[in-house]
C-alpha positions in Angstrom: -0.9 19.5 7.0 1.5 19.9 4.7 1.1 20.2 0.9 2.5 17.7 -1.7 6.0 17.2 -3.0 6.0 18.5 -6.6 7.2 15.8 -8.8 10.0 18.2 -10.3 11.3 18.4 -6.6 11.9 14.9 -7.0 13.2 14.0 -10.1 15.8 16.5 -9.0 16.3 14.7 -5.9 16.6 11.4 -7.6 19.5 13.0 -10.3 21.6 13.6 -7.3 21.2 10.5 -5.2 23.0 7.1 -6.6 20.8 4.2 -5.8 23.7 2.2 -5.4 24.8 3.9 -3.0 21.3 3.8 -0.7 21.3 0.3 -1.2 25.0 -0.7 -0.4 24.1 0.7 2.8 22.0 -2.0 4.0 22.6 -5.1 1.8 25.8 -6.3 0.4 26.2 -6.1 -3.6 28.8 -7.3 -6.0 29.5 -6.0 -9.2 28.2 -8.6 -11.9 28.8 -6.4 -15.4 27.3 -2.6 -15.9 24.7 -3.6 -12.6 25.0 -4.8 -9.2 23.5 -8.0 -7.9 22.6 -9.6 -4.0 20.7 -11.7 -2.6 16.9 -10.2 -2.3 16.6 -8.4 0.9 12.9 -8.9 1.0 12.4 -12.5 0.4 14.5 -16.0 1.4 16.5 -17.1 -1.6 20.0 -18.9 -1.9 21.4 -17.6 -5.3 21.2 -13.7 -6.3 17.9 -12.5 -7.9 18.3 -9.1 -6.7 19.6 -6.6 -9.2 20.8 -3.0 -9.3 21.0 -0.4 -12.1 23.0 2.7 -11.8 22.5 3.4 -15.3 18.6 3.2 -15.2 18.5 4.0 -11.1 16.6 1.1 -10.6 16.3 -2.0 -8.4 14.7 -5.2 -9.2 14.0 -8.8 -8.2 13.2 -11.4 -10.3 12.3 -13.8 -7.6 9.8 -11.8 -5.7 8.9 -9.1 -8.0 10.3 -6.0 -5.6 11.2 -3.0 -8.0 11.5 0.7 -7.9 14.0 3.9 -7.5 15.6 4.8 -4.1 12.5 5.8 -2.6 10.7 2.8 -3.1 13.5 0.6 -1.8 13.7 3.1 1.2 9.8 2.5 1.8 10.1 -1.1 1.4 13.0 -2.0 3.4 13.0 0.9 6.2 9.2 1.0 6.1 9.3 4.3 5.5 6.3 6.5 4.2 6.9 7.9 1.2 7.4 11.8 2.9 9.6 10.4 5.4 11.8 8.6 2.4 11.8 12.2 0.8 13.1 13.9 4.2 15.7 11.2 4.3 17.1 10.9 0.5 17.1 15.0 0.6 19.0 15.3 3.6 21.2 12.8 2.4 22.0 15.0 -0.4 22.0 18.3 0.9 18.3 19.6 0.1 15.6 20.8 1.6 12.3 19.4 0.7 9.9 21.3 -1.2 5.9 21.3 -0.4 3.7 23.1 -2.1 1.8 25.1 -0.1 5.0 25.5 2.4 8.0 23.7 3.6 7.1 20.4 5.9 9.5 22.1 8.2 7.9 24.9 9.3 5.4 25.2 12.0 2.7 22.8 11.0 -0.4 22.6 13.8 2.6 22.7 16.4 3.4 18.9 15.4 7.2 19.2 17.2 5.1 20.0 20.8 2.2 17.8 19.7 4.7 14.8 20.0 6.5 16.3 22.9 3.2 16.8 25.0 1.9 13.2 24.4 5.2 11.1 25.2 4.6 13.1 28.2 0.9 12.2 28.8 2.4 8.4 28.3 5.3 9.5 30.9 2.5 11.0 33.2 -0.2 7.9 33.2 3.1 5.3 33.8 3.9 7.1 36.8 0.2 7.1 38.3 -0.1 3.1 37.9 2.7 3.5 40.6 -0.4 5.1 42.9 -3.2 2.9 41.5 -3.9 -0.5 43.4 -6.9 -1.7 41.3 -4.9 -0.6 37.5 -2.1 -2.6 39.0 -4.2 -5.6 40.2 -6.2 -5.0 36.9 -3.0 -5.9 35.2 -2.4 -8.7 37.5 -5.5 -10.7 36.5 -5.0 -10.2 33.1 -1.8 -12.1 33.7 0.6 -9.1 32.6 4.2 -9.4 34.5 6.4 -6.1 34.6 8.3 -6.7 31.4 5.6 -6.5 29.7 4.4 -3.5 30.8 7.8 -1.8 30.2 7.4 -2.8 26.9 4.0 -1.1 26.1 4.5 1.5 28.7 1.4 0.7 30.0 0.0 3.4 32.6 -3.5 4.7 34.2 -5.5 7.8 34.2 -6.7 9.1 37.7 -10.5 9.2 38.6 -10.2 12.9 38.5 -11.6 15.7 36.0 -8.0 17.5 35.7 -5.4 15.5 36.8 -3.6 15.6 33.6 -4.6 19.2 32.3 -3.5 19.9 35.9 0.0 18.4 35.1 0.9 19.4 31.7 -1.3 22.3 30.9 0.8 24.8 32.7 0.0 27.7 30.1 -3.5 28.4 27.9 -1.0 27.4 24.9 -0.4 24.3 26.5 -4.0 23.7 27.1 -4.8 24.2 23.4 -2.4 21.8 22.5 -3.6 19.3 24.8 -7.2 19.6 23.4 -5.5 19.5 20.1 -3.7 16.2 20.9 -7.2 15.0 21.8 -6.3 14.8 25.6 -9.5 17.0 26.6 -13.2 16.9 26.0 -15.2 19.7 26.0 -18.2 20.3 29.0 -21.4 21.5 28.3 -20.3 25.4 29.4 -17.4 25.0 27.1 -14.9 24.3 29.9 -11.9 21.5 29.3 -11.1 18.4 30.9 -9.6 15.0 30.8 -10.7 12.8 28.2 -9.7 9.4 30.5 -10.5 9.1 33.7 -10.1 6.3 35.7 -8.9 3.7 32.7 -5.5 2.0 32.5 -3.7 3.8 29.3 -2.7 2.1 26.0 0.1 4.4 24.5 -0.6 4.2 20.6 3.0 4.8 19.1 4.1 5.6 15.1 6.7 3.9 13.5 9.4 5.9 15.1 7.9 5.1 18.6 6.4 8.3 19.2 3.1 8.4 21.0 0.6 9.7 18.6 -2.8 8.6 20.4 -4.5 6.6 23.1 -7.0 3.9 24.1 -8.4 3.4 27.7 -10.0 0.8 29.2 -12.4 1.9 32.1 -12.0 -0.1 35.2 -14.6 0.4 37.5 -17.3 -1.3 34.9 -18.4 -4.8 35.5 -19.2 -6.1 32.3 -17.5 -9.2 30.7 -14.2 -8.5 29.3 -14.5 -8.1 25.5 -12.4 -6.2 23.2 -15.5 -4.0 22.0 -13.3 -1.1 21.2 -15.2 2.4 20.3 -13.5 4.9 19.0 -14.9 8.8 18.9 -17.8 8.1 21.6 -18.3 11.2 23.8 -16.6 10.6 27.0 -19.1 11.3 30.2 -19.0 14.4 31.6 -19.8 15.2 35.3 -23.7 14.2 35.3 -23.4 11.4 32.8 -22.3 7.3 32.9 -19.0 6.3 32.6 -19.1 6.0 28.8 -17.9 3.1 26.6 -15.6 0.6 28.3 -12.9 1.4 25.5 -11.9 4.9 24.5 -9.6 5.7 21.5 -8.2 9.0 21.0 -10.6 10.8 18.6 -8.7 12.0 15.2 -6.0 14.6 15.5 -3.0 15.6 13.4 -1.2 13.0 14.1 -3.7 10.5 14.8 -5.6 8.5 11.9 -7.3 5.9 13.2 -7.6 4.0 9.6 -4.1 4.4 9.3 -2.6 2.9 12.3 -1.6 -0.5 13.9 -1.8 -1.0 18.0 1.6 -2.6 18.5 3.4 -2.3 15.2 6.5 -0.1 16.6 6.9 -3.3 18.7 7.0 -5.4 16.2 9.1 -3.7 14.3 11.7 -3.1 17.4 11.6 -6.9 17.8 12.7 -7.9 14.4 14.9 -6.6 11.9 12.5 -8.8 9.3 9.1 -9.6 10.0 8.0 -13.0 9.1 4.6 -12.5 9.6 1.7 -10.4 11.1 -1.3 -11.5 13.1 -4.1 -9.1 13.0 -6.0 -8.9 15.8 -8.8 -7.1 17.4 -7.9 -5.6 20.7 -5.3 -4.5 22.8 -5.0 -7.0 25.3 -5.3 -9.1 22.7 -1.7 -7.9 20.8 0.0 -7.6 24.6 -1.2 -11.2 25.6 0.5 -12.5 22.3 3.6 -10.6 22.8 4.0 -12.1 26.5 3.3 -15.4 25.1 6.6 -15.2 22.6 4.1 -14.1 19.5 5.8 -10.7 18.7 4.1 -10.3 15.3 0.4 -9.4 16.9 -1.2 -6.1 15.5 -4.7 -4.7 16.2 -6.6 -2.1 14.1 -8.0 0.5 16.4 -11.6 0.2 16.9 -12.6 0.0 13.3 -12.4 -2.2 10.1 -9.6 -3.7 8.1 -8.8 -0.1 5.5 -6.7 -0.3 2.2 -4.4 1.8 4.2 -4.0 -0.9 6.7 -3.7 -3.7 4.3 -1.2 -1.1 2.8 0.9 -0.9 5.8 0.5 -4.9 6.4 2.3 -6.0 3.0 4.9 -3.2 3.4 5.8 -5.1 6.4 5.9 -9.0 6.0 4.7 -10.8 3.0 2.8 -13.5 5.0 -0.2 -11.4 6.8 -2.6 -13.8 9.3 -6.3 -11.9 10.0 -7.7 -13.5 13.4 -11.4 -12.9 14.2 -14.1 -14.0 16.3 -16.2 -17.1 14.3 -19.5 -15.5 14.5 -21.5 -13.4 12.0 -19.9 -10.1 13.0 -16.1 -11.7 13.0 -16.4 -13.0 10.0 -18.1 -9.8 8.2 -14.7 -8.0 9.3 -12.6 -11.1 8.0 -14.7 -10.2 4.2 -14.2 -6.4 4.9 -10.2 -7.2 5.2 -10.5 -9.8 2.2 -11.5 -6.2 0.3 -8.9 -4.5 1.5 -6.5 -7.2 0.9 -6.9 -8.5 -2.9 -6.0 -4.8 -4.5 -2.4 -5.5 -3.0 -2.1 -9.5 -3.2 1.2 -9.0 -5.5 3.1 -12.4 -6.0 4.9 -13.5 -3.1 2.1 -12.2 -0.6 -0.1 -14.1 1.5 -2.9 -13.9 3.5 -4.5 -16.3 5.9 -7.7 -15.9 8.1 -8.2 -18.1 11.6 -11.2 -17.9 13.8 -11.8 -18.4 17.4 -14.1 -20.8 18.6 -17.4 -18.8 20.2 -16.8 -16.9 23.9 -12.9 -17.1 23.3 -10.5 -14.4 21.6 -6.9 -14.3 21.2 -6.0 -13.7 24.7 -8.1 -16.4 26.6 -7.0 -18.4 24.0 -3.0 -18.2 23.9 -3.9 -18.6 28.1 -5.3 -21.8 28.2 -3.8 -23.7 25.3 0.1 -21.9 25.5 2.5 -20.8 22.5 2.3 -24.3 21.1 -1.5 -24.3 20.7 -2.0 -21.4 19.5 1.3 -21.8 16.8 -1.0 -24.9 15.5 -4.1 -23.1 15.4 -2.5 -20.8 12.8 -0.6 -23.8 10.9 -4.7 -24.9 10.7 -5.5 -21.1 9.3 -8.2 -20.8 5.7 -6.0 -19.7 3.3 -7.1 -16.1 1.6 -8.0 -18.5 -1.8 -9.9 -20.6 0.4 -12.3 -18.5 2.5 -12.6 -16.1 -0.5 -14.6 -19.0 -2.5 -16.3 -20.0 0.6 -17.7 -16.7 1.1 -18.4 -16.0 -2.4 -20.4 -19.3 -2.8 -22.3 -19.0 0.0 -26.0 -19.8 -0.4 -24.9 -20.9 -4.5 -25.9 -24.3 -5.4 -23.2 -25.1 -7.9 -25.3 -28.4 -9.0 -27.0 -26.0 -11.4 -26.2 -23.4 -14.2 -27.6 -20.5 -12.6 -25.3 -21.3 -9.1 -22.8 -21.4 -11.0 -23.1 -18.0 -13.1 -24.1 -16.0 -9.7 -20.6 -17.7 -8.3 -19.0 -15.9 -11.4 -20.4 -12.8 -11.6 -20.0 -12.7 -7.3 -16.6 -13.4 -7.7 -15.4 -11.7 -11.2 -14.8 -8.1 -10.5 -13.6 -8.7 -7.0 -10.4 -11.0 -8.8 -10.1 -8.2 -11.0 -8.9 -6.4 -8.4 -5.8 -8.5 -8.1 -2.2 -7.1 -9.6 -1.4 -9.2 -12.2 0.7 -11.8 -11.8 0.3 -15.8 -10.9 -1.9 -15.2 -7.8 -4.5 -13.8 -10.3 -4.3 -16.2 -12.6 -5.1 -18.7 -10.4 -7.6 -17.2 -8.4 -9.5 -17.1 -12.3 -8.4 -20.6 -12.9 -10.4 -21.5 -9.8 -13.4 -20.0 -10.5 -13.2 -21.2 -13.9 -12.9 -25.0 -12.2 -15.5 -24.2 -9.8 -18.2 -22.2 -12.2 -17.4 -23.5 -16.1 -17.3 -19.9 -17.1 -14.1 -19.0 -18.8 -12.8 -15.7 -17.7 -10.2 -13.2 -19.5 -8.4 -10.9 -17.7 -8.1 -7.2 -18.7 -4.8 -6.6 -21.3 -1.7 -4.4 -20.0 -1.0 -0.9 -21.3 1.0 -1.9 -24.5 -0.2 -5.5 -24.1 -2.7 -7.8 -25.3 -5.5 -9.9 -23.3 -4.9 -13.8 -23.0 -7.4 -15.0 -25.4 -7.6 -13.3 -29.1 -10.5 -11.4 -30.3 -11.7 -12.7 -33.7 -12.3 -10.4 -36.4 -10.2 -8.0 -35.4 -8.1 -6.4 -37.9 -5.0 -5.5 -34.9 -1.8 -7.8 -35.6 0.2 -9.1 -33.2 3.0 -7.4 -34.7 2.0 -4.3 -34.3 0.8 -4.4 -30.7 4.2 -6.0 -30.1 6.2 -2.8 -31.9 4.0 -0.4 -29.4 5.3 -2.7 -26.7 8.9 -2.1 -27.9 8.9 1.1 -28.3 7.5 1.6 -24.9 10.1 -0.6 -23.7 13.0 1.3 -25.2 11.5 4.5 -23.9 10.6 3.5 -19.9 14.6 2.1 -20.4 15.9 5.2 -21.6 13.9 8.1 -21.0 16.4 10.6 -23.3 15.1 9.0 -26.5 12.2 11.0 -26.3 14.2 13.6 -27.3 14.9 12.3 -30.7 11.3 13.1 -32.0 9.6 16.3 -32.4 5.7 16.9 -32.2 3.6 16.4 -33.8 3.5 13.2 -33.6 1.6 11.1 -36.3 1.0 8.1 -34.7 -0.7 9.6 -31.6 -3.5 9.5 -34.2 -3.4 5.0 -34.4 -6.0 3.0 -32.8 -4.2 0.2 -31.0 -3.3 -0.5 -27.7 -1.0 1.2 -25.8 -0.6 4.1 -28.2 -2.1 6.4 -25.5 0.5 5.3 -23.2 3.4 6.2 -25.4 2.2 9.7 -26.2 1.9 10.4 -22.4 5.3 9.0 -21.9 7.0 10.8 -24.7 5.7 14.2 -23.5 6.7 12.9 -19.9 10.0 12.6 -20.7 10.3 15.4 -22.8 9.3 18.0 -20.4 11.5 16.2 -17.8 14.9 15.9 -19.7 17.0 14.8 -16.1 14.0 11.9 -15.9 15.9 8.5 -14.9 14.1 4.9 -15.4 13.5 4.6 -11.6 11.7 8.3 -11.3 10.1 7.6 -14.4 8.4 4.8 -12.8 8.0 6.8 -9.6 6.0 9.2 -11.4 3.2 6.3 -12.4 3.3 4.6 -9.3 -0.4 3.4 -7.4 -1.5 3.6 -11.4 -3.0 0.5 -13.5 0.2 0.7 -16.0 2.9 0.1 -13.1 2.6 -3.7 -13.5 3.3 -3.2 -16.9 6.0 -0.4 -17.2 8.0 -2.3 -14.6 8.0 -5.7 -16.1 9.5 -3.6 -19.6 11.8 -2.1 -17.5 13.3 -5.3 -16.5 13.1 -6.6 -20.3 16.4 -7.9 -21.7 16.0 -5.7 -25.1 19.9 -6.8 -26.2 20.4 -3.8 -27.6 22.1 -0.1 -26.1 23.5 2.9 -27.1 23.4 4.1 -31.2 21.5 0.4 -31.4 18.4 1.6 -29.0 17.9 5.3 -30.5 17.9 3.1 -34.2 15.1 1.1 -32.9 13.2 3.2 -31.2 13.3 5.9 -34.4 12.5 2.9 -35.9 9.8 1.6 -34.4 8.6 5.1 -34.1 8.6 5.3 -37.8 7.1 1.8 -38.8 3.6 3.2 -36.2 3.7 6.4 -38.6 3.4 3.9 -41.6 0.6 1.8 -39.7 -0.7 5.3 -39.1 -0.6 6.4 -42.7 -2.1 3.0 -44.2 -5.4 3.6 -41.2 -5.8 6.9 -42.7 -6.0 5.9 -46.2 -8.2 2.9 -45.2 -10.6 5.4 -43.4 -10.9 7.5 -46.4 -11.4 4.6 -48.8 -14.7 3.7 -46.7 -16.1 7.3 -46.2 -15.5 7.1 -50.1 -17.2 3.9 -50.7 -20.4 5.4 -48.6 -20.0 8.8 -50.7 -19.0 10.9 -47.5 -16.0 12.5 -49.0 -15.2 16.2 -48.5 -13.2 17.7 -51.6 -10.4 18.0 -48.7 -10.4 14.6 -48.1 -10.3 13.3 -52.1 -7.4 15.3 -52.4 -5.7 13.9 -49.4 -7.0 10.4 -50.6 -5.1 11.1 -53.8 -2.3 12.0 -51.8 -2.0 9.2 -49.7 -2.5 6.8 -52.8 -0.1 8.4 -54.6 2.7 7.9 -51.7 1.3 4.3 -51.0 4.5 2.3 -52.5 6.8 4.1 -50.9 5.6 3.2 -47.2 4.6 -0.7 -47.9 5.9 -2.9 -45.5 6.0 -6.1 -45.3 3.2 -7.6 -43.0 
């Protein structure tokens, strides 16, 4: 694989590429003073939220809370990864994109053929449904008309040993990239063959449509039709059983199963914006939906809901339904995707959980009740809040005190998880309702928790002037070139501080650094929340006016810095720990006191 894109590769990248310019591409802006403003192309809204910065190279909505630099907004409205974003803002201005460890570009585990030889495969098991009566008349009981299996490219393996290492691996080099693909399993002697045999073929497809993977379902086994998926079981060789009755690809170079969505590259070919997603658990499961006219089924590929999934989900659609069966085991994976879920339930998201009645799933289902049942079913979906509580109260009798303290402590650290924002605080709100037991969430970088800590000897002030001078900096990132290290109040004991130092060095070892890359670089960390929000902040002030304040505020934390200094060495005095160093800095500092008073 190939290494990571060094940050200075793309700070470089972002001083050539005009966000303006990306954006303008795909939404309509008008000019409303030094910005650009629309109407939010990632959530409904009738007057413009949506603004644009070419000064700070920055987009953000103050509707729905989408923010970021070109790359971001590439991400989010292309659903791009963020490689793939790279490769496309580079070639768009003229550069070739740097990896360390080697360029993406060159050979890298033959990826180009990789593709090539598994759009093939799909090609290859298509055409052999044409010679298969029982795939075909599989397909016909399960309902599935011809359009639909266009649309999937839906095809069968031959009950043979070699039939497709017969047809595609012309050369030894083509062999090894067919075992590479995960197309061959390996005999007991070492020799090659198929991995499916005998199983109608579910293409698994990226988000450019390439086929990446497979699943097969055997059909010469008579067992009840369930979507029990396994993944990575040895496939029978000559002297053994069939195997499972559902085969994924194992894990290849371009195949991760945690990683990928059955059915999302139709989804995304269907709409240009996704309302919604239904998770499901199977194949025929997401192809019975589609038929039906629901075109926003998904399944995860023989494992649990990952973060990566939930990931991928919210990049998607905002409004994310989980369907599962209503036993034990369905609704242990509907809690594993509730953990997935909460660490990305930004404002504006959603996320609903429905379960089918025993014996049924998704596909018998949408059968016998039609598109209007099932439609109602999911208007009749727990809310995320709702089965969350349920789940976490489970076997807590809240008629007591001790119920009601294992509720909170259940439930605590798992809201914590939350970005901040109104979901969050209501998620606490209803635990507070539901236990008694007040709960504070954690404060920002720079900012302060919600309820006041008595005793302590911080102001409000002064965390307020950290905030600020943040502020000025994440707004314009050249003002960290006004101040020379060292820096004195690196040395202050208040919130945020940390942040600032980190920043100022940031920004001084990356002169070209804009708002939006500046806010690339701490992206996925605990102070994004924060350093967007000030990066949105109306400070009403610019130019000369924003380098006086920041020196300024920089100058009033090496006052603050001073007077905690002089108040440390006043109590190692009082308890007789002075060093003759220390008295005579003491002396120093108390004979410089009037000239840094402030008022308080």
């Amino acid at each position: 694989m190939a290494g990571r894109i060094p940050e200075r590769f793309i700070d470089e990248l972002l001083t050539r590429i005009d966000i303006v310019d990306v954006i303008q591409e795909r939404v309509t802006l008008k000019k409303a003073g030094r910005d650009w403003s629309a109407r939010c192309p990632f959530h409904d809204e009738r007057s413009p939220s949506f603004t644009v910065s070419p000064a700070k190279q920055f987009y953000h909505c103050f509707g729905c809370g989408a923010h970021g630099s070109a790359i971001r907004f590439l991400m989010d409205y292309d659903r791009l990864e963020f490689p793939d974003a790279i490769e496309e803002l580079a070639a768009r201005a003229g550069l070739k994109v740097e990896y360390e460890g080697g360029q993406r570009d060159k050979p890298r585990e033959d990826v180009g053929d990789l593709y090539t030889l598994l759009d093939a495969a799909a090609t290859f098991y298509r055409e052999q449904l044409k010679h298969s009566a029982a795939a075909r008349a599989y397909f016909e009981r399960r309902g599935l008309d011809a359009a639909i299996l266009e649309r999937f490219n839906l095809g069968f393996a031959p009950d043979q040993w070699d039939a497709l290492k017969n047809a595609l691996g012309t050369t030894p080099q083509r062999v090894a990239l067919l075992d590479k693909a995960g197309m061959l399993a390996s005999g007991e002697r070492g020799g090659k063959y198929d991995r499916f045999r005998d199983r109608v073929m579910f293409p698994i497809l990226d988000r450019r449509g390439r086929t990446i993977a497979f699943g097969g379902r055997i059909i010469s086994s008579d067992r009840p039709d369930r979507e029990d998926q396994e993944a990575d079981i040895p496939v029978r060789t000559p002297d053994k059983s069939p195997g499972p009755k559902y085969l994924n690809s194992p894990e290849t170079p371009l195949f991760h199963k945690g990683r990928e969505l059955f059915g999302l590259w139709q989804v995304r070919d269907t709409h240009q914006k996704i309302p919604r997603l239904l998770v499901v658990e199977g194949y025929m499961d997401v192809i019975a939906l589609h038929q039906y006219g629901i075109t926003q089924a998904v399944a995860t590929l023989g494992t649990a809901t990952t973060s990566d999934h939930a990931e991928l989900l919210f990049r998607n659609t905002a409004d994310v339904y989980f369907c599962f069966d209503g036993d034990r085991a369905g609704r242990q994976a509907a809690w594993r995707a509730v953990e997935s879920v909460l660490p990305r339930m930004r404002d504006g998201r959603q996320a609903w959980f429905l379960f089918v009645p025993d014996g049924e799933d998704p596909d018998s289902l949408i059968r016998k009740e039609g598109l209007d049942g099932f439609e109602q079913r999911l208007k009749q979906a727990m809310p995320l809040s709702e089965f969350f509580f349920a789940e976490t109260g489970k076997d807590v009798s809240l008629s007591s005190i001790d119920g009601k303290a294992r509720l909170a402590e259940r439930a605590r650290p798992l809201i914590g998880q939350i970005p901040d924002g109104a979901f969050r605080d209501l998620m606490y709100a209803e635990l507070e309702r539901l236990s008694g037991a007040k709960t504070v969430a954690a404060a920002g970088p720079g900012g302060s928790t919600a309820r006041p800590s008595s005793g302590s000897s911080a102001r409000p002030a002064q965390r307020s002037l950290v905030r600020t001078a943040v502020a000025l900096l994440v707004q314009t990132p050249a003002l960290a070139a006004e101040i020379e290290p060292p820096w004195t109040f690196s040395e202050l004991r208040q919130p945020g501080v940390p942040l600032l130092v980190e920043l100022i060095r940031l920004c001084r070892e990356r002169p070209t650094l804009t708002t939006g890359a500046l806010l690339e670089h701490f992206a996925g960390r605990e102070e994004a929340s924060a350093l967007n929000r000030l990066a949105t902040m109306d400070l009403l002030v610019d130019g000369e006016h924003g380098r006086a304040d920041f020196l300024g505020a920089i100058g009033q934390l090496d006052v603050q810095t001073s007077q905690q200094r002089l108040d440390d060495l006043i109590a190692r005095q009082v308890e007789g720990r002075l060093s003759e160093a220390e008295r005579d800095e003491l002396r120093q500092l108390m004979a410089s006191k009037p000239a840094h008073r402030r008022k308080q």
